[in-house]
N, CA and C of each residue as an Amber inpcrd file, in Angstrom:
protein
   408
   5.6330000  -9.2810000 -20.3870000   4.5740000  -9.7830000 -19.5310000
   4.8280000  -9.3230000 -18.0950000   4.0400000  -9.0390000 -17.3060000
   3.7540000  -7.7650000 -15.9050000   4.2150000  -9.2630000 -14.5210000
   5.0690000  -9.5270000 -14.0790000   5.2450000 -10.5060000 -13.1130000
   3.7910000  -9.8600000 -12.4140000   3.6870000 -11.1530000 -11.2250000
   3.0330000 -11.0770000 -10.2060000   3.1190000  -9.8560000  -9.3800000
   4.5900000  -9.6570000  -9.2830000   4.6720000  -8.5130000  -7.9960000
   3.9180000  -7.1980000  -8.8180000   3.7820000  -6.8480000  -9.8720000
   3.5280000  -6.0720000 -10.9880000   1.5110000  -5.9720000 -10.9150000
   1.1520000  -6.7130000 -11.2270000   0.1960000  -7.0750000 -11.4900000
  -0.5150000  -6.6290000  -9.6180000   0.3530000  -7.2520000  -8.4580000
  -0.2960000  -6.8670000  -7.1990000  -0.3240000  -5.4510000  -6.9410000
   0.8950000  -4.7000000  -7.5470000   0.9490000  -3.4030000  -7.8400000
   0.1630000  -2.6770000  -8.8320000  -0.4660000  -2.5880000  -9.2100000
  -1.4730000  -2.4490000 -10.1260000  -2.6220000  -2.5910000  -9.4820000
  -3.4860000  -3.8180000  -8.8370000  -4.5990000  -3.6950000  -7.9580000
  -4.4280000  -3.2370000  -7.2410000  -3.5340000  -3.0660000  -6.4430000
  -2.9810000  -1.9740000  -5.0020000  -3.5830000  -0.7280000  -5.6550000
  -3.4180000  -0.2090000  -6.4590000  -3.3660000   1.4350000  -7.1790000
  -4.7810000   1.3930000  -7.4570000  -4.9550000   0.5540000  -8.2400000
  -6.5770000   1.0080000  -8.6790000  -7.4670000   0.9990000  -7.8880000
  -7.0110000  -0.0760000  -6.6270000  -8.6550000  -0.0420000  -5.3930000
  -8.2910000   1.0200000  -4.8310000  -7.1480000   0.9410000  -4.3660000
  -6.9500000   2.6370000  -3.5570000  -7.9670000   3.8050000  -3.6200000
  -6.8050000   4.1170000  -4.8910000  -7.2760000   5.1780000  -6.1460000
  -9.0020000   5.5290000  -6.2820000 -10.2150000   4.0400000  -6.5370000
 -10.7700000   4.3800000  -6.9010000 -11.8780000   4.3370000  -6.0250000
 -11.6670000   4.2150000  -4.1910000 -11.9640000   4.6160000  -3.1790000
 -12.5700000   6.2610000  -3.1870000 -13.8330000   6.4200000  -2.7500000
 -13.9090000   8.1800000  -2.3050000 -13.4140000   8.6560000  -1.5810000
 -13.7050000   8.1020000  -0.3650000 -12.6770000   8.0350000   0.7900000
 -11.4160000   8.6630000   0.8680000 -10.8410000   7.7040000  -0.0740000
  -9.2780000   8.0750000   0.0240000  -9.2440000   9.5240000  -0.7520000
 -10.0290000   9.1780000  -1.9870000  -9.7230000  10.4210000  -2.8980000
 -10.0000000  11.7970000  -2.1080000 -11.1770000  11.7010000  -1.3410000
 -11.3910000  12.7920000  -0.6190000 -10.4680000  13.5280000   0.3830000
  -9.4230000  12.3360000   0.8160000  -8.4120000  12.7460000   2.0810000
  -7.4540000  13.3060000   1.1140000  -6.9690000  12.4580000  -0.1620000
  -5.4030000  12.3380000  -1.0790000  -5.7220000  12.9070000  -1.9510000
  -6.6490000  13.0660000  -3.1820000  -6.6750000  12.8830000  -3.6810000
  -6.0380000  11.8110000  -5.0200000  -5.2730000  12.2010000  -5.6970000
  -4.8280000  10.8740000  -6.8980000  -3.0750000  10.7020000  -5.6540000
  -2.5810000  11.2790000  -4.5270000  -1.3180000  11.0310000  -4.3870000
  -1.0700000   9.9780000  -3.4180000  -1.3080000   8.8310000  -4.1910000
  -1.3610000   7.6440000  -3.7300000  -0.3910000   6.8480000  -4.7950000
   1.1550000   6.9600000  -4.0400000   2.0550000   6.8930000  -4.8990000
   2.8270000   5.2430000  -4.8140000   3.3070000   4.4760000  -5.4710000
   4.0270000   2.9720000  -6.0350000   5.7860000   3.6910000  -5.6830000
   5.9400000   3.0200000  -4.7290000   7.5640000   2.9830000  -3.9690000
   7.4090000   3.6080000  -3.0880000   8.5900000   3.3330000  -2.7060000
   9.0610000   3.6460000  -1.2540000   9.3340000   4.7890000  -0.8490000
   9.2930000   5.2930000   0.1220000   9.4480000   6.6800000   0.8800000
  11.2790000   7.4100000   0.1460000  11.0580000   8.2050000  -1.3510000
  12.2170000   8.7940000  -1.9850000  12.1960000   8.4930000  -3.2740000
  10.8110000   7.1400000  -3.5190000  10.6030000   7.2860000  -5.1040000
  10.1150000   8.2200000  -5.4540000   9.8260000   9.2700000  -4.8100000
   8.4640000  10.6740000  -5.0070000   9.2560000  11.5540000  -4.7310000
   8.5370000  13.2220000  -5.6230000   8.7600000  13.9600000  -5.0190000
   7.2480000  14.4820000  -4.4850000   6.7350000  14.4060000  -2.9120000
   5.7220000  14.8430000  -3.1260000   5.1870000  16.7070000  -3.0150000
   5.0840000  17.5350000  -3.8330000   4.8420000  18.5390000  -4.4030000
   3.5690000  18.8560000  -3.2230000   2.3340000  17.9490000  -3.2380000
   1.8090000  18.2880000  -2.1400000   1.3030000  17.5070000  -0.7620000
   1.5220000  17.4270000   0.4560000   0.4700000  16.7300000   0.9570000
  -0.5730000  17.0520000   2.2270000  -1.4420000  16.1830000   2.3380000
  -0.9930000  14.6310000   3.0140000  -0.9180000  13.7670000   1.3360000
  -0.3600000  12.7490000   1.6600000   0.1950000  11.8160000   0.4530000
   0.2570000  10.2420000   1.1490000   0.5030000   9.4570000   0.4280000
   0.7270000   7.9420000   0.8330000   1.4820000   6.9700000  -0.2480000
   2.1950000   6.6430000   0.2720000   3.0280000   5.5180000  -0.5390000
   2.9610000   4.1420000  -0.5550000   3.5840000   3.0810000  -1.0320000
   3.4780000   1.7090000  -1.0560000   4.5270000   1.1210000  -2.0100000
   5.2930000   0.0840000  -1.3300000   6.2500000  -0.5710000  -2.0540000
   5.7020000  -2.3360000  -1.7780000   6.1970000  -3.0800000  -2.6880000
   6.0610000  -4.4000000  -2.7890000   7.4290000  -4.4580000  -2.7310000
   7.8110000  -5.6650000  -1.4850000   9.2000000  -6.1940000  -1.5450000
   8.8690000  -7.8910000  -2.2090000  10.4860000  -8.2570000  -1.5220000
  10.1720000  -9.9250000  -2.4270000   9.6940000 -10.8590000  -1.2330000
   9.2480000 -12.2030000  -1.7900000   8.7150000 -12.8530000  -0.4820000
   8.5710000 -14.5800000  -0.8190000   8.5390000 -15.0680000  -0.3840000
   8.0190000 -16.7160000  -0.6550000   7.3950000 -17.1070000  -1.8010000
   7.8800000 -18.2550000  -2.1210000   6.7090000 -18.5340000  -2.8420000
   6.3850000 -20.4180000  -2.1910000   5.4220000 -20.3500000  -1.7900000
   5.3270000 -21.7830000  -1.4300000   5.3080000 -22.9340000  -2.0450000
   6.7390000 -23.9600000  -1.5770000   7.0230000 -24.9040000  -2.0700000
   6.0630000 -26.1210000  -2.6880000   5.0130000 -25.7360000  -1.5670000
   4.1460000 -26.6860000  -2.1400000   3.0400000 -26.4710000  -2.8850000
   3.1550000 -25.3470000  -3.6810000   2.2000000 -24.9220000  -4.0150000
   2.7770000 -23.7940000  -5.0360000   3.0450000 -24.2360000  -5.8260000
   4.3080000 -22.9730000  -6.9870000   3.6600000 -21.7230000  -7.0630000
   2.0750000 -21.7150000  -7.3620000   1.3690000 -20.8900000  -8.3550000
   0.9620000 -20.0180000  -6.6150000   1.2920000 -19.8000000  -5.5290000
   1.2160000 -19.3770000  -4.5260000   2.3110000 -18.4590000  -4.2000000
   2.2170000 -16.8190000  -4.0850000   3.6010000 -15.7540000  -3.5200000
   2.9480000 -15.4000000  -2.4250000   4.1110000 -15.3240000  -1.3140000
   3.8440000 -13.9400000  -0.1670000   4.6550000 -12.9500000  -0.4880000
   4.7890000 -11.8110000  -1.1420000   5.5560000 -10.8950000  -0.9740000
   5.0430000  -9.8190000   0.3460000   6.1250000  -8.8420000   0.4540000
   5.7610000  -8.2980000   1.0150000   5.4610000  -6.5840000   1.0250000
   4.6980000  -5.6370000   1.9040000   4.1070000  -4.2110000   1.2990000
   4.0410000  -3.6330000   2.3330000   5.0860000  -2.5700000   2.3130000
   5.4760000  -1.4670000   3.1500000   3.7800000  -0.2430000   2.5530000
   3.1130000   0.5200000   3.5000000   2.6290000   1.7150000   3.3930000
   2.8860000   2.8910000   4.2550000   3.3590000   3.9290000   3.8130000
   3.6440000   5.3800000   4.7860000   2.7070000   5.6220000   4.0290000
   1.9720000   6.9240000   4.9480000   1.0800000   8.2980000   4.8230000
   1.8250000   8.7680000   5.3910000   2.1810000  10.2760000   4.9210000
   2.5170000  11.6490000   4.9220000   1.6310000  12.3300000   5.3740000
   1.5560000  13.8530000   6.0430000   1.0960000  14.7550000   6.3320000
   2.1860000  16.1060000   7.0770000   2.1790000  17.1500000   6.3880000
   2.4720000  18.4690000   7.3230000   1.4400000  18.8860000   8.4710000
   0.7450000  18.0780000   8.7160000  -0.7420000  18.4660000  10.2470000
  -0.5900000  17.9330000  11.0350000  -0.6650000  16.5550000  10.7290000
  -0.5340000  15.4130000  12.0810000  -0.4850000  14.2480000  12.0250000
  -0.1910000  13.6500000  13.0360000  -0.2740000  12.3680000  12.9550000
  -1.7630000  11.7810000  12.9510000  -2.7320000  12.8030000  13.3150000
  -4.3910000  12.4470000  13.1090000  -4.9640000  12.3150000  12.1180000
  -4.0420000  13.6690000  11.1170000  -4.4650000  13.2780000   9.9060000
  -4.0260000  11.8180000   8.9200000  -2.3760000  11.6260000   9.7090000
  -1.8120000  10.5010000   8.9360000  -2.8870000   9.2490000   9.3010000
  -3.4610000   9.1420000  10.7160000  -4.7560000   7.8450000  10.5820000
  -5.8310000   7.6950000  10.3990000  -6.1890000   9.4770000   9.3650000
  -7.6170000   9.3510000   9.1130000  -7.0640000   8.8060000   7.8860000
  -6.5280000   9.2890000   6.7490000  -5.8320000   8.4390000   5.6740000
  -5.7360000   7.4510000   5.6230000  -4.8280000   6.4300000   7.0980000
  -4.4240000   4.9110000   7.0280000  -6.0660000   4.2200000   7.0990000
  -6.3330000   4.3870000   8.0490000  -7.8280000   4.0000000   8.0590000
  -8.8260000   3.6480000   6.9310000  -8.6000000   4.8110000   6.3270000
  -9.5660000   4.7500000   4.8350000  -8.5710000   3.7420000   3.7560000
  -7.4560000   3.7890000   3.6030000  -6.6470000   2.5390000   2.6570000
  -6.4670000   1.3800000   3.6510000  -6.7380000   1.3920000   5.0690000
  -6.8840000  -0.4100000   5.5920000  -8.4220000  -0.1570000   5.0330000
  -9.1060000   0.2740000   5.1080000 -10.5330000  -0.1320000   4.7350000
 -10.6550000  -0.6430000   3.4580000  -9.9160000  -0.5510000   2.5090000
 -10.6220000  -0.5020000   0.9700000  -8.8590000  -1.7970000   0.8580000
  -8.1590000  -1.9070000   1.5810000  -7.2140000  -2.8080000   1.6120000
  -7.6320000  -4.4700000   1.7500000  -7.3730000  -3.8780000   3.3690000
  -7.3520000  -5.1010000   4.3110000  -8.5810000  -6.5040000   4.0980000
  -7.8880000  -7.6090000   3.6920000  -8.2800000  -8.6210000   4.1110000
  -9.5180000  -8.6230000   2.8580000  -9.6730000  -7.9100000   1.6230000
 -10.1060000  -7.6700000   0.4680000  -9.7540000  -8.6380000  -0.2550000
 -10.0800000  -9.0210000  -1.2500000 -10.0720000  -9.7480000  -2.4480000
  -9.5600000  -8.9170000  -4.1230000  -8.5020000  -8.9150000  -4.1960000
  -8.3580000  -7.8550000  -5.5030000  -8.0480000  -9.0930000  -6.7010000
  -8.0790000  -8.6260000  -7.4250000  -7.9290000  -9.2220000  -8.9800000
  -7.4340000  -8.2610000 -10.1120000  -6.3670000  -9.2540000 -10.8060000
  -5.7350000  -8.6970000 -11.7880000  -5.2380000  -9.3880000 -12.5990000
  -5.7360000  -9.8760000 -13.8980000  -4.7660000 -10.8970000 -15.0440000
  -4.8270000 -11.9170000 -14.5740000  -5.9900000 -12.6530000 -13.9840000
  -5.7860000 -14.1150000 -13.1120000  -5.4780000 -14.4420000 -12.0450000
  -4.8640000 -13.2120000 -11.2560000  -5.0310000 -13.0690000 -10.1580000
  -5.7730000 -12.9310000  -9.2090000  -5.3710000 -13.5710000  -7.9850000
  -6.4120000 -13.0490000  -6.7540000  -5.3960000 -12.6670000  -5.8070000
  -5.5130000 -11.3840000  -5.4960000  -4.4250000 -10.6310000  -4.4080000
  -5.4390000 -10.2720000  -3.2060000  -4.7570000 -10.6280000  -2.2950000
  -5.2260000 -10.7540000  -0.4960000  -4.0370000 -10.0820000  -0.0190000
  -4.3730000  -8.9590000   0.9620000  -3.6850000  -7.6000000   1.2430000
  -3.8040000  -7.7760000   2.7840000  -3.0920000  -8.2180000   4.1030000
  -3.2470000  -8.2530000   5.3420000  -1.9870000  -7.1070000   6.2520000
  -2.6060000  -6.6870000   6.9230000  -1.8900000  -5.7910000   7.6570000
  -0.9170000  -6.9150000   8.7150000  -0.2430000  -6.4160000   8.9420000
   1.0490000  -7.6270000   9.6080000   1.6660000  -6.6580000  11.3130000
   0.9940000  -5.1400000  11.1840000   1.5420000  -4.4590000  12.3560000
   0.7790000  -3.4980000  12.2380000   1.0200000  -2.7270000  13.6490000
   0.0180000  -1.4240000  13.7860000   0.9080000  -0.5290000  13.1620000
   0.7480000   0.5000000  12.7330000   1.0570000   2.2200000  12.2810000
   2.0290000   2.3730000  13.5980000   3.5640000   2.5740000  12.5730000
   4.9290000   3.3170000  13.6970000   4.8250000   4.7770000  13.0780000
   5.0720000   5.7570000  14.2370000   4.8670000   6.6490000  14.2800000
   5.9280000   7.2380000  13.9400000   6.3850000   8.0640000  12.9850000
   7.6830000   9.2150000  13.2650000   7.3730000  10.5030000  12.1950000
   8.5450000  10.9380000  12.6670000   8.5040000  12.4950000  12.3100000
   9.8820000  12.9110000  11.5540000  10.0200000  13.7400000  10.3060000
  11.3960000  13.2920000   9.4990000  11.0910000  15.2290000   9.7130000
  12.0680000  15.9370000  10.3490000  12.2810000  16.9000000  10.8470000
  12.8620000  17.7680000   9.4450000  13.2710000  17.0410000   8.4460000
  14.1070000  18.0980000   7.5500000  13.1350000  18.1490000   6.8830000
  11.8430000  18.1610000   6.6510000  10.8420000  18.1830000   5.6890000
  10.1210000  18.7870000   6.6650000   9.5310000  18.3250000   7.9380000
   8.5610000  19.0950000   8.4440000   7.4580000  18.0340000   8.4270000
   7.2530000  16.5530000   8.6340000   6.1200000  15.7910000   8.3070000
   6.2280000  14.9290000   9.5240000   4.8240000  14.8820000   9.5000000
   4.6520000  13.6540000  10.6990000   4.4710000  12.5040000   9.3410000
   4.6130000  10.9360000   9.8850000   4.4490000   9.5840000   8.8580000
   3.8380000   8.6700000   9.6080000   3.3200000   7.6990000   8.9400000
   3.2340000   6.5510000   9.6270000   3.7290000   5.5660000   8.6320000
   4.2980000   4.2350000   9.2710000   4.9350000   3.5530000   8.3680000
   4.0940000   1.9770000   8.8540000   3.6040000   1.0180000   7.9710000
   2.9320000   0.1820000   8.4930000   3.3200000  -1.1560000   7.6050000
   3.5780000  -2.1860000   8.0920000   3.8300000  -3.3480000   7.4140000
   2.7580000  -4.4620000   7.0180000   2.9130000  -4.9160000   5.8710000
   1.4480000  -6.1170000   5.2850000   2.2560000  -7.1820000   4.7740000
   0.9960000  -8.0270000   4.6590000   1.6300000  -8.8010000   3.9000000
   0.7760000  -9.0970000   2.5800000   1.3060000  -9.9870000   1.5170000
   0.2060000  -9.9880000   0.5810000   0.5440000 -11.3830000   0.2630000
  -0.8750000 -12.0100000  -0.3930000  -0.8860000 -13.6450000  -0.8370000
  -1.4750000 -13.4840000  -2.1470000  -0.8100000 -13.8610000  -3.4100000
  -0.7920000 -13.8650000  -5.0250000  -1.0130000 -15.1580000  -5.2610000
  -2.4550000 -15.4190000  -5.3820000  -2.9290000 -16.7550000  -6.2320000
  -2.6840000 -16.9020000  -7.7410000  -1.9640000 -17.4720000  -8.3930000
  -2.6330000 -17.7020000 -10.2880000  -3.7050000 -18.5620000 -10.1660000
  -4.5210000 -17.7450000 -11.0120000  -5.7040000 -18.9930000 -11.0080000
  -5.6040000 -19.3350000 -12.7290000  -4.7750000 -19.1810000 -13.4190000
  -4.9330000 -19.3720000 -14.8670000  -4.8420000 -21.0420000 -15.0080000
């Protein structure tokens, strides 16, 4: 059976994914882990990890975990926020569902900027948070 963090990972991918938007910038390389679970072959690209997070005491059937996103690019950092832009759009502050779930996706910081010189890429690295209802 797919835990919660599983299941938020899973709606993460499919709204992304099934965005034009995005597909038009990424196409399908809209990748689950962290910046070294990939090899990415081409980009611009974008990643996403779910870490661990709360679950409220008063309220069992309630998680905050938490969700790192980088975008990649060899162009720019312009291109890395035409990308972020289009996944906060189809993200942020959304309503996703999965297996009884209701996953709520909030951005928690603006886009940090850097540049990883042995590859040749500008990134942006941006922090969220997420809230996992069971409604079963």
């Amino acid at each position: 059976m797919a835990s919660d963090e599983q299941k938020a990972r899973i709606a993460i991918l499919r709204t992304v994914l099934a965005d034009s938007t995005v597909k038009s910038l990424i196409s399908n390389r809209f990748y689950p882990g962290g910046p070294g679970a990939f090899v990415a072959t081409k980009y611009p690209c974008a990643c996403f990890r779910l870490g661990s997070g709360a679950v409220d005491p008063d309220v069992e059937i309630y998680k905050k975990p938490n969700l790192g996103i980088w975008v990649w690019s060899k162009r720019s950092y312009d291109e890395d926020y035409e990308i972020y832009d289009a996944i906060f759009a189809v993200l942020h502050n959304q309503l996703l569902t999965q297996d009884n779930r209701n996953i709520v996706c909030k951005a928690d910081s603006t886009p940090i900027e850097a540049y990883e010189p042995a590859e040749n890429t500008f990134y942006l690295n941006v922090s969220w948070g997420i809230r996992i209802l069971d409604n079963s």
